[in-house]
FISEZA-251453 format. One line per 8 residues: number of its first residue (from 0); for each residue x, y, z of C-alpha. Coordinates in steps of 0.25 Angstrom, whole numbers, plus 5000, padded with zeros to 4 digits. Example, Ala and Ser with C-alpha at 12.3 -4.5 7.8 and 13.67 -1.06 7.14 Angstrom:
0) 5049:4982:5031 ~ 5055:4996:5029
This chain:
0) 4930:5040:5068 ~ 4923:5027:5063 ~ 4928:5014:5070 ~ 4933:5008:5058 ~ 4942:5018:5056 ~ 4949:5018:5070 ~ 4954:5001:5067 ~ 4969:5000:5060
8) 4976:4990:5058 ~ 4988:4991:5069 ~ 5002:4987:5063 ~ 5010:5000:5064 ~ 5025:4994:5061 ~ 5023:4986:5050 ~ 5011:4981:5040 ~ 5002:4969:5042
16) 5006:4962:5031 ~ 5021:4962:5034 ~ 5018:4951:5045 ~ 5019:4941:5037 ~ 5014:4929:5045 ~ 5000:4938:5049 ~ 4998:4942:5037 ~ 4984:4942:5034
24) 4980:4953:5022 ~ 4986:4959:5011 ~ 4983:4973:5011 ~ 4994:4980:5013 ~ 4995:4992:5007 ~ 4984:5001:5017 ~ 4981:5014:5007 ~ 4987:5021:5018
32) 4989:5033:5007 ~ 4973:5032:5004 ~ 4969:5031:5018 ~ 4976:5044:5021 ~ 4971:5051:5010 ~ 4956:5047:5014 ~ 4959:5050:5031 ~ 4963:5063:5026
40) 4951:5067:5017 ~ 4944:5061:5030 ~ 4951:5073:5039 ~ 4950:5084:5030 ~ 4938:5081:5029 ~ 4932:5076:5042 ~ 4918:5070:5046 ~ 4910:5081:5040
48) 4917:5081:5027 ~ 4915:5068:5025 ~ 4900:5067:5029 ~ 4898:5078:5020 ~ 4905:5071:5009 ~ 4898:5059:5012 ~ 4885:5066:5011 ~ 4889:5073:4999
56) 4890:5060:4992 ~ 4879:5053:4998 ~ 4868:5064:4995 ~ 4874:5062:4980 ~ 4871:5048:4979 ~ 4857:5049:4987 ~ 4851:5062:4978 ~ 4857:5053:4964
64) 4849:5041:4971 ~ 4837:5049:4972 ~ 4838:5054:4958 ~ 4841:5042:4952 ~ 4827:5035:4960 ~ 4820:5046:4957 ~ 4824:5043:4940 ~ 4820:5027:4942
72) 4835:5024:4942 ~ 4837:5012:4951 ~ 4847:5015:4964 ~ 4852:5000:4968 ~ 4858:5004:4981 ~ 4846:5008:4992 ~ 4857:5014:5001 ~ 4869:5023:4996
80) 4883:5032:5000 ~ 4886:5038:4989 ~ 4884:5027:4979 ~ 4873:5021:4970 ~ 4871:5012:4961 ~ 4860:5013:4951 ~ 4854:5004:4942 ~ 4852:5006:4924
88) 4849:4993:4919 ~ 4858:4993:4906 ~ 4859:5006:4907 ~ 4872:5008:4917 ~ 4883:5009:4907 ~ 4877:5022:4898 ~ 4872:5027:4912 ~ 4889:5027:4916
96) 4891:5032:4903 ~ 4880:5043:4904 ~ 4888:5047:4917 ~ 4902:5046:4913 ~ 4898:5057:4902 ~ 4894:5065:4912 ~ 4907:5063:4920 ~ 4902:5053:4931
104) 4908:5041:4932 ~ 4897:5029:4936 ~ 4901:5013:4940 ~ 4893:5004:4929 ~ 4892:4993:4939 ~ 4885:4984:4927 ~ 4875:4987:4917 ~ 4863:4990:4926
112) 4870:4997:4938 ~ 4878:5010:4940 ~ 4886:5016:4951 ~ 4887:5029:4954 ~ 4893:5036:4968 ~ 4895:5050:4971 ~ 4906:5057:4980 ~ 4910:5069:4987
120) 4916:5073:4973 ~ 4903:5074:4966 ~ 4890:5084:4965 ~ 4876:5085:4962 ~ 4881:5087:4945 ~ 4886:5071:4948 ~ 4872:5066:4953 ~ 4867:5074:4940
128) 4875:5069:4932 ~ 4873:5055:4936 ~ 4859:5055:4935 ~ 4860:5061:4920 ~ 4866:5049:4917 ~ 4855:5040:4923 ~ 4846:5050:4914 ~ 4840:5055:4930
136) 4833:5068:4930 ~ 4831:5073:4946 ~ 4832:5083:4954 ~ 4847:5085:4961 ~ 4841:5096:4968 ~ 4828:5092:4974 ~ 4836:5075:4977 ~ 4846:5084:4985
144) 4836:5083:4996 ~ 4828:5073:4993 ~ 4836:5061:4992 ~ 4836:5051:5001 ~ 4852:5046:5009 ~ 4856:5033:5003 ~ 4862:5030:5017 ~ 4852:5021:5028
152) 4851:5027:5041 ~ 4856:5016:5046 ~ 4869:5017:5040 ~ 4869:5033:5042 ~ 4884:5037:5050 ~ 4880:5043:5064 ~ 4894:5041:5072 ~ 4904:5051:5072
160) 4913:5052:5061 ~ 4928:5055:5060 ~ 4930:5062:5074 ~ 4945:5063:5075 ~ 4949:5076:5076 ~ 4957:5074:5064 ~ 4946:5075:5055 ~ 4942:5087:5059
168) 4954:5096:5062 ~ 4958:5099:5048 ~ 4948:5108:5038 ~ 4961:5117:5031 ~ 4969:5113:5022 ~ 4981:5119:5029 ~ 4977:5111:5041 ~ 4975:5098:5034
176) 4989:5100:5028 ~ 4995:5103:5042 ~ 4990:5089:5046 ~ 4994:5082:5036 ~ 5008:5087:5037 ~ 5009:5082:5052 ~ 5004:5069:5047 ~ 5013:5069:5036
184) 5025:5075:5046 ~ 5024:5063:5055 ~ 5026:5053:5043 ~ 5040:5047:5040 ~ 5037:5046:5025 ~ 5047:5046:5011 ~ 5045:5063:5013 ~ 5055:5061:5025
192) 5063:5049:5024 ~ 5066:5035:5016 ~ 5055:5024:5020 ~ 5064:5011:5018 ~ 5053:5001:5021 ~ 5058:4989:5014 ~ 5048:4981:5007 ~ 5039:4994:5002
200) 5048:5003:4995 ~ 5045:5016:4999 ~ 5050:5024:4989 ~ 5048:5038:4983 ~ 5034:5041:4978 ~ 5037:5054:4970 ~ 5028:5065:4968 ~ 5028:5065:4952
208) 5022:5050:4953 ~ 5013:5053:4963 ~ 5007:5064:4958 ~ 4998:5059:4948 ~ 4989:5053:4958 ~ 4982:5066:4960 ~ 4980:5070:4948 ~ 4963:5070:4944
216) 4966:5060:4933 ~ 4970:5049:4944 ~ 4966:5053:4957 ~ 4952:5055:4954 ~ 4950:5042:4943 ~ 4941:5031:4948 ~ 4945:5018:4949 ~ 4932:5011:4942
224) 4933:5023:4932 ~ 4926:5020:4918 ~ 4940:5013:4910 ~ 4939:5026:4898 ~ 4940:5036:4907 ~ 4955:5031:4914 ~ 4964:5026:4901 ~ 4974:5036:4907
232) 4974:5029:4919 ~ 4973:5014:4913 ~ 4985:5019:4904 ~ 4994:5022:4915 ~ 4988:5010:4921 ~ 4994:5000:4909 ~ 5006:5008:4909 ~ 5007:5005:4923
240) 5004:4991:4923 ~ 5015:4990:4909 ~ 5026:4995:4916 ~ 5024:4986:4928 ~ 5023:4974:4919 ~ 5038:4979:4913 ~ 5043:4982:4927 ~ 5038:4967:4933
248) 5040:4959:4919 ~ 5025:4955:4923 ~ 5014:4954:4910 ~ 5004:4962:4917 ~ 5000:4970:4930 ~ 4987:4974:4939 ~ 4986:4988:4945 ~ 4975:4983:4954
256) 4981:4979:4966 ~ 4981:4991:4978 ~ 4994:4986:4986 ~ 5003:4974:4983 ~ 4997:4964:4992 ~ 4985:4967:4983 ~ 4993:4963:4970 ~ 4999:4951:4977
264) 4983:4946:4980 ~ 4982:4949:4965 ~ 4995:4942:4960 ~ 4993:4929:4970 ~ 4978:4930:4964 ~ 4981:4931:4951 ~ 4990:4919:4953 ~ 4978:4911:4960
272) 4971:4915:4947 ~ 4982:4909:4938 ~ 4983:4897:4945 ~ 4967:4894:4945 ~ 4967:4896:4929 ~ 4977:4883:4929 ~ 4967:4875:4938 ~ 4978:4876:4948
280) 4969:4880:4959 ~ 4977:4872:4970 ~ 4988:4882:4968 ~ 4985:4891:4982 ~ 5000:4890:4989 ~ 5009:4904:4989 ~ 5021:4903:4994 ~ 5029:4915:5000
288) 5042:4916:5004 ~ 5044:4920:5019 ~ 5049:4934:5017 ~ 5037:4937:5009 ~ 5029:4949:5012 ~ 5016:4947:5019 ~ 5007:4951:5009 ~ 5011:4939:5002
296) 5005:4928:5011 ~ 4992:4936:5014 ~ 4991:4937:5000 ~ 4992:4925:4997 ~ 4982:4920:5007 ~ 4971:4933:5002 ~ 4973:4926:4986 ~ 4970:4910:4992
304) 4982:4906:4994 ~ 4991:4899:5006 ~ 5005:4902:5008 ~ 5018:4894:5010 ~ 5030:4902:5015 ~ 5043:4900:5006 ~ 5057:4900:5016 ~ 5067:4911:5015
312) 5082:4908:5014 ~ 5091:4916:5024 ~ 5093:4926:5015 ~ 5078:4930:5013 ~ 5076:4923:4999 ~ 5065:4913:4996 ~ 5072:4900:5000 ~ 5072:4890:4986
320) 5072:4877:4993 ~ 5061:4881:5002 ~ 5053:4887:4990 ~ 5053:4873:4983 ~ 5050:4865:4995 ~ 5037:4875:4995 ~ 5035:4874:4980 ~ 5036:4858:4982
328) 5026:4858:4992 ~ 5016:4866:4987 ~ 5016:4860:4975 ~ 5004:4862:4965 ~ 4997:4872:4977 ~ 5008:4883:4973 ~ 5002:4896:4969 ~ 5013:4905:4968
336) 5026:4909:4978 ~ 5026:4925:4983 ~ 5040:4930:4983 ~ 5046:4945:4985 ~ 5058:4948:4975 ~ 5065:4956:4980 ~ 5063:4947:4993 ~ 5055:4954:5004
344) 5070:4951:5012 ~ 5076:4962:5000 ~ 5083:4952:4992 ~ 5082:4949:4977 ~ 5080:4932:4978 ~ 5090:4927:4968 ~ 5082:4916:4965 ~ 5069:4922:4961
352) 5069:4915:4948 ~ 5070:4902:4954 ~ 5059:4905:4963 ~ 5049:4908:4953 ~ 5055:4896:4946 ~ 5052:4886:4957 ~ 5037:4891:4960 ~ 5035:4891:4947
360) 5039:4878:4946 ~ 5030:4875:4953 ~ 5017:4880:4949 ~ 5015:4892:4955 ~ 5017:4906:4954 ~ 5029:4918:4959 ~ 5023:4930:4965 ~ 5033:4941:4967
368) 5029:4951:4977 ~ 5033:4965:4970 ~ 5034:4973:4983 ~ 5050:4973:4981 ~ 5049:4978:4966 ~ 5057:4990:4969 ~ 5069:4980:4967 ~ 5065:4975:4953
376) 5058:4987:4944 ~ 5067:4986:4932 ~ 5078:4976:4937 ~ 5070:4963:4938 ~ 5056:4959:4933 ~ 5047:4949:4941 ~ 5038:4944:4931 ~ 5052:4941:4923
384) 5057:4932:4933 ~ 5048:4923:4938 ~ 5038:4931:4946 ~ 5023:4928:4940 ~ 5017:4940:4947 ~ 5019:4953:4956 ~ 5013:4963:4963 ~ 5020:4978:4961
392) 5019:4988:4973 ~ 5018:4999:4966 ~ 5018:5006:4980 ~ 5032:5002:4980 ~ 5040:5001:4968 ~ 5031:5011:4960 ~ 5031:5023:4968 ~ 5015:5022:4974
400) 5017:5027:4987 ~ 5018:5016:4997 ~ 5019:5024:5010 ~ 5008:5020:5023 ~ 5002:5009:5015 ~ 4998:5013:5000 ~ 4993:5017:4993 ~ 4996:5005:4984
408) 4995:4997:4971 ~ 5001:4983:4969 ~ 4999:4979:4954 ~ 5001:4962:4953 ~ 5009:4959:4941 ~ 5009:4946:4933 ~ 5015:4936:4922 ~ 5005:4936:4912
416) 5000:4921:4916 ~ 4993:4929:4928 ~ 4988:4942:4920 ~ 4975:4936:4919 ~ 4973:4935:4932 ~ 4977:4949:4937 ~ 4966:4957:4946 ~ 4955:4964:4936
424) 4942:4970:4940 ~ 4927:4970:4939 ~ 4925:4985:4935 ~ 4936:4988:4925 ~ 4939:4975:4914 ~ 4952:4986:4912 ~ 4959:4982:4925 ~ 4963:4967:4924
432) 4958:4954:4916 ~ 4947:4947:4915 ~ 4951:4937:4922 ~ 4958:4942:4934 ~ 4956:4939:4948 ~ 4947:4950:4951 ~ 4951:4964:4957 ~ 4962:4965:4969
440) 4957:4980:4972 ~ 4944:4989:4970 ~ 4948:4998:4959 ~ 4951:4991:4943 ~ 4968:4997:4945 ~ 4969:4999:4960 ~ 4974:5010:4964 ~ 4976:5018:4950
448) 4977:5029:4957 ~ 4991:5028:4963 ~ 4994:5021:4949 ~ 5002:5033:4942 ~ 5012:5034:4953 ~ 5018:5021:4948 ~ 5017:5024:4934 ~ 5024:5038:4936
456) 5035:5031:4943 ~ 5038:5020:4932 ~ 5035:5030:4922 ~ 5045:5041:4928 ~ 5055:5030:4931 ~ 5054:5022:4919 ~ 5062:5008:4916 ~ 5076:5014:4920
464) 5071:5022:4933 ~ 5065:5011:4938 ~ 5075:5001:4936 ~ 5085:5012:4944 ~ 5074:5014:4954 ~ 5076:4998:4956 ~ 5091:4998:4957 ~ 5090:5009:4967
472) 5082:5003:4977 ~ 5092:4990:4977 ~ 5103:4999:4979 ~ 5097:5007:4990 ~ 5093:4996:4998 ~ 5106:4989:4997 ~ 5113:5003:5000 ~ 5106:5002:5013
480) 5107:4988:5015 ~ 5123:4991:5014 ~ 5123:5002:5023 ~ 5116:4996:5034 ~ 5121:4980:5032 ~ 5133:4986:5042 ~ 5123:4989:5052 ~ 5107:4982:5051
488) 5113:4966:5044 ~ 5104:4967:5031 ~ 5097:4953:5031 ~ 5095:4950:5017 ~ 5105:4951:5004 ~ 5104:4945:4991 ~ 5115:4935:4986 ~ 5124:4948:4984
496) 5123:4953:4998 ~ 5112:4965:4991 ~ 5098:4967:4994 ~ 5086:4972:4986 ~ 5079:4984:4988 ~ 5078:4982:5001 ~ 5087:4976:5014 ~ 5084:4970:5028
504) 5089:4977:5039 ~ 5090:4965:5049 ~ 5089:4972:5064 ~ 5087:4958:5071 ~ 5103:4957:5075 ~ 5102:4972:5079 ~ 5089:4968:5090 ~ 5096:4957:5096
512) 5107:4966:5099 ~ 5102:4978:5104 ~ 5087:4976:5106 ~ 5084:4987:5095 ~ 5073:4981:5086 ~ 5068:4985:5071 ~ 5059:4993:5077 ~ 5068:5002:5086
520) 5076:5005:5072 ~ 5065:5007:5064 ~ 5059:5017:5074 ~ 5073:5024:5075 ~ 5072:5027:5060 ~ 5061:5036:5062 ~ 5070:5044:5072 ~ 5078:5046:5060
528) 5069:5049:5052 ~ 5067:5037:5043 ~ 5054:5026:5040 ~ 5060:5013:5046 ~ 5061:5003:5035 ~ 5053:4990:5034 ~ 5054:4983:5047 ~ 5053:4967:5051
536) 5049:4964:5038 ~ 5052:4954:5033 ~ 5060:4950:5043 ~ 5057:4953:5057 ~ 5067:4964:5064 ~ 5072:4970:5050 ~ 5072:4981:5044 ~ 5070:4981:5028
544) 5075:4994:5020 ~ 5071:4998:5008 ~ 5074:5011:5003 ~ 5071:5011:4990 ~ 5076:5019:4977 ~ 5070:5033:4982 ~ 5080:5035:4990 ~ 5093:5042:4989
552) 5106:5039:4995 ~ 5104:5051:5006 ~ 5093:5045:5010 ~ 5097:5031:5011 ~ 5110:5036:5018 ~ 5098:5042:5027 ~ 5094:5029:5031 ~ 5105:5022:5032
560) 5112:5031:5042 ~ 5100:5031:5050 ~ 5101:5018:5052 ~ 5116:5015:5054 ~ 5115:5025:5064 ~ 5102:5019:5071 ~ 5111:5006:5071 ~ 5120:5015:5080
568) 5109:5019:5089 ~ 5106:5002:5091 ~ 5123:5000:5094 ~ 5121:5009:5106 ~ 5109:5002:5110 ~ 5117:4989:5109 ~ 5128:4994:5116 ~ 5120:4998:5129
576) 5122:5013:5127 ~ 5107:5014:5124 ~ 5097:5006:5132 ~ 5090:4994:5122 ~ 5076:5001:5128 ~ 5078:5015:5126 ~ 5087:5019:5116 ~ 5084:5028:5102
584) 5079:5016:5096 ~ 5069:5010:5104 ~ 5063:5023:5107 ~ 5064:5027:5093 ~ 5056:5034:5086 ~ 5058:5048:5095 ~ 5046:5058:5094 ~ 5049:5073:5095
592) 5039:5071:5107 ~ 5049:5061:5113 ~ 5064:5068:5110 ~ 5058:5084:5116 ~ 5051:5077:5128 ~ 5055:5083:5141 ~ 5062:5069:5147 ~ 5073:5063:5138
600) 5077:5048:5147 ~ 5083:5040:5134 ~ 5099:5037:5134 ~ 5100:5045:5120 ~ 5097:5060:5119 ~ 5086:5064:5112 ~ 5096:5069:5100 ~ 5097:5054:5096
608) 5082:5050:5097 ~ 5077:5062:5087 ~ 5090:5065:5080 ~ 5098:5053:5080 ~ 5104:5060:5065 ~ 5108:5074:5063 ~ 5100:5076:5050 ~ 5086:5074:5058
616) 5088:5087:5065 ~ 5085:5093:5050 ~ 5073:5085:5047 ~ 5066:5076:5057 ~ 5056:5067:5055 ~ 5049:5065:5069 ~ 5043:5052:5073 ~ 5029:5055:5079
624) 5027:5045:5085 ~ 5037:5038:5095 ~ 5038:5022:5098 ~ 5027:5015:5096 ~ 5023:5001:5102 ~ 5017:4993:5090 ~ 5012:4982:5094 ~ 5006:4987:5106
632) 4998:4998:5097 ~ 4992:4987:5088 ~ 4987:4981:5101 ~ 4983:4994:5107 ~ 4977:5003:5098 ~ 4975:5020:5102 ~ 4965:5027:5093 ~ 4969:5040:5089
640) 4952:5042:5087 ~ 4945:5049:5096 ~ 4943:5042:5111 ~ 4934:5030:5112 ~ 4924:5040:5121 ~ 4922:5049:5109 ~ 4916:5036:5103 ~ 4906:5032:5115
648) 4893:5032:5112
């Protein structure tokens, strides 16, 4: 395996960005989704597979090379993989249109200069084709053997490629299935159970909106396609971007963005931009509450600015007095303020109006983080009271899966004052205006793609749909919060003792008590067969649920039991009957491996750590993988590679 391949980054329990104070990036959502796709491709088809199919494409390139020297047509690039880039001075344009009609596709990178690549899809009719086009006459035949590699021999692989035995176990499609169904088996995903991660809404990503991702029209479209050949695509593209605009009340939208801490670069850039067009150029201070997520301060720093954290009041909202002392201070240097509504603590801040009031007050701008929209679609616009500019998780709120990391799409929204300076892009005048910041990601609409899952949703759910998805996933999570309040204290409430779409299960009291800690709970859970919920974020030593509106009231009765009867298993640790240092919880979670095993020493039976509730013994989810120590395996990482050995030499 290359070495490249064997470094990760080693935070298992919880992201990087969540730690507010180190947060240094702003990528947080990973493709995960995408890199899966593209390790299995890699294990179907192993290290000869691909050689081939990097052969293929190369001897394509090198015989068009050839052909296209032998014609007198210029080949800029002395060296090549499979791409070229050929030079027609003045001619490059009818030379692409030459090609499109004979169904190839090439990049007119300006007048003079054209590129043209070739993959494991394509043929000896597409090099053909392509020299038609450039008016070549040659010989495929007799180049076949003639024409010379494009790669130096330098730069030629000779170290082993791919050498897990992974890669080359499965050449059946029976026995790729098999594997992929003991990965997929040891998964605790929404096939099995609720995922009440608060703060990313994990809600139902039905089969009907998914669907048209695979279809040839989208799945095979490319990004930097000629614009006449995608106006379906671009209609569902404006269709998309009009009904976000009617949902937020914001004048217009960008699609670009690939993750929403990419749209909050865009957003905080866009405001930057604004501000420069006024001759405020001093304007460079954010200010962001405390409770903030954080991607907010690292984004800010990635678009030029400094940040200055606003207080929260006790009950988690942005404090009012502190925000005018910050506003004071900063004066003429304010950029804009970055607050969450719903709060990142689950509560609706009643005074959001006079929030935006007072930084607009004084010169700056209000960018409202729009990963809690799940509580607003339909009930309450953004852009209508007071907010200048969002970004949309549409991995959250619009049904994009958001499972492992992505994949993900974070439109930035805007009053029309920042429209001109949303992202646009230098290979596609359709994707942006002319005076935006420049791109935010590769491709002209990001990851168009994954685009037509949202649009099903909003399409399928419609203004009523929407509005009731919203009220259910308030309602849920204050069913929750009024089911567990008896047993975990729920540490934030509203003026009206509610909470949002989410609630804060606070298990600090519960630690000092018994000893038990956030994480003991959270591992428990998968011994009863549920995802934990969000943990120590934002508060250290909580646990925030979400459960959103996919679920129904089985489910949720589910969860709930699950946990009330937990809180049981801690009473019995704080009563003495169970040990503080080996009990179901701080051993949790229990592997087949470990509840079968011949010598059983724990004060509980084994009944209790693999069926702690009657309904698992009909369908259990086993963890496979017991307690972990996390901090210990970021310091002391175990390749799963082949040993070191197999490298020497």
């Amino acid at each position: 395996m290359p070495r490249a391949a064997r470094l990760r980054l080693a935070l298992q329990t919880r992201e990087q960005h969540i730690r507010r104070e180190k947060a240094t990036s702003n990528v947080c959502t990973a493709q995960v989704l995408l890199g899966v796709m593209a390790g299995m491709y890699a294990v179907w088809h192993g290290a000869d597979g691909l050689r081939r199919i990097a052969e293929r494409a190369h001897r394509l390139a090198s015989v068009a090379a050839a052909g296209f020297g032998d014609a007198g047509v210029e080949v800029c690039n002395d060296t090549w993989f499979d791409t070229l880039r050929a030079r027609v001075p003045g001619g490059a344009r009818a030379v692409a249109a030459a090609a499109a009609d004979r169904g190839y596709n090439l990049l007119v990178v300006d007048d003079d200069h054209l590129g043209i690549s070739f993959d494991e899809t394509h043929g000896p009719e597409a090099v053909e084709a392509v020299w038609s086009a450039f008016g070549v006459t040659a010989s495929l035949d007799a180049l076949e053997t003639t024409a010379p590699s494009g790669i130096p021999e330098a730069l030629e692989r000779t170290e082993p490629l791919l050498e897990h035995a992974v890669f080359s176990r499965y050449r059946t499609e029976h026995e790729m299935l098999r594997y992929l169904r003991r990965l997929a088996d040891r998964d605790l995903a929404l096939d099995r159970t609720m995922i009440p991660l608060g703060s990313c809404t994990m809600k139902l990503n039905a089969t009907t909106e998914m669907e048209p991702v695979t279809w040839n029209e989208v799945a095979n479209l490319h990004p930097f396609a000629p614009v006449d050949q995608v106006q379906g695509s671009l209609r569902m593209i404006r269709e998309l971007e009009t009904a976000l605009c009617a949902i937020t009340g914001y004048d217009a939208v960008s699609l670009q963005p690939n993750a929403g801490s990419q749209g909050e670069l865009a957003g905080l850039l866009a405001i930057r931009a604004y501000h420069r067009q006024k001759g405020d150029h001093d304007r460079t201070v954010c200010l962001i509450p405390s409770s903030a997520h954080g991607t907010n301060a690292a984004s800010a720093v990635m678009a030029g600015m400094s940040v200055t954290v606003v207080a929260c009041d006790r009950d988690g909202n942005v404090d009012l007095d502190d925000l005018r002392r910050q506003v004071d201070a900063t004066g003429e240097r304010l950029a804009a303020l970055m607050v969450t509504y719903p709060s990142t603590h689950g509560v609706f801040e009643e005074e959001i109006r006079d929030i935006c009031e007072i930084v607009h007050a004084g010169g700056g701008q209000v960018y409202l983080d729009g990963a809690n929209l799940n509580a607003l679609v339909g009930l309450a616009k953004p852009g209508e009271f007071g907010a200048d500019v969002s970004h949309l998780n549409l991995h959250k709120t619009f049904c994009i899966p958001h499972g492992g990391g992505g994949p993900g799409v974070g439109p930035v929204a805007v009053r029309a004052h920042l429209a001109p300076h949303l992202p646009n892009h230098p290979l596609s005048g359709e994707a942006g205006p002319a005076s935006g910041v420049g791109p935010i990601s590769a491709a002209p609409w990001g990851s168009a793609g994954i685009l037509p899952i949202s649009w099903v949703y909003i399409a399928l759910m419609g203004a009523d749909g929407l509005r009731m998805a919203t009220k259910l996933a308030i309602l849920t999570a204050n069913y929750v919060a009024a089911r567990l309040g008896p047993h975990y204290p729920v540490l934030y409430a509203g003026a009206k003792g509610r909470v949002a779409h989410e609630c804060i299960l606070d298990l600090r009291p519960i630690k000092d008590a018994s000893g038990v800690t956030v994480d003991d709970v959270a591992k428990r859970l998968m011994d009863y067969g549920f995802h934990a919920p969000t943990m120590s974020f934002p508060v250290a030593g909580t646990l925030m649920v979400e459960p959103t509106e996919s679920e129904s009231l089985a489910e949720l009765d589910r969860f709930c039991e699950a946990m009330i009867a937990i809180r049981g298993e801690i009473e019995r640790v704080e009563s003495g009957e169970w040990p503080a240092d080996d009990n179901p919880l701080c051993n949790a979670p229990h592997t087949a491996e470990d509840v079968t095993a011949d010598g059983w020493s724990h004060p509980y039976p084994r009944e209790v750590a693999a069926f702690p509730v009657r309904e698992l013994r009909n369908a259990k989810y086993w963890p496979p993988v017991g307690r972990i120590d996390a901090a210990h395996g970021d310091r002391n990482l175990v390749c799963a590679c082949p040993p070191v050995e197999a490298f020497a030499g």
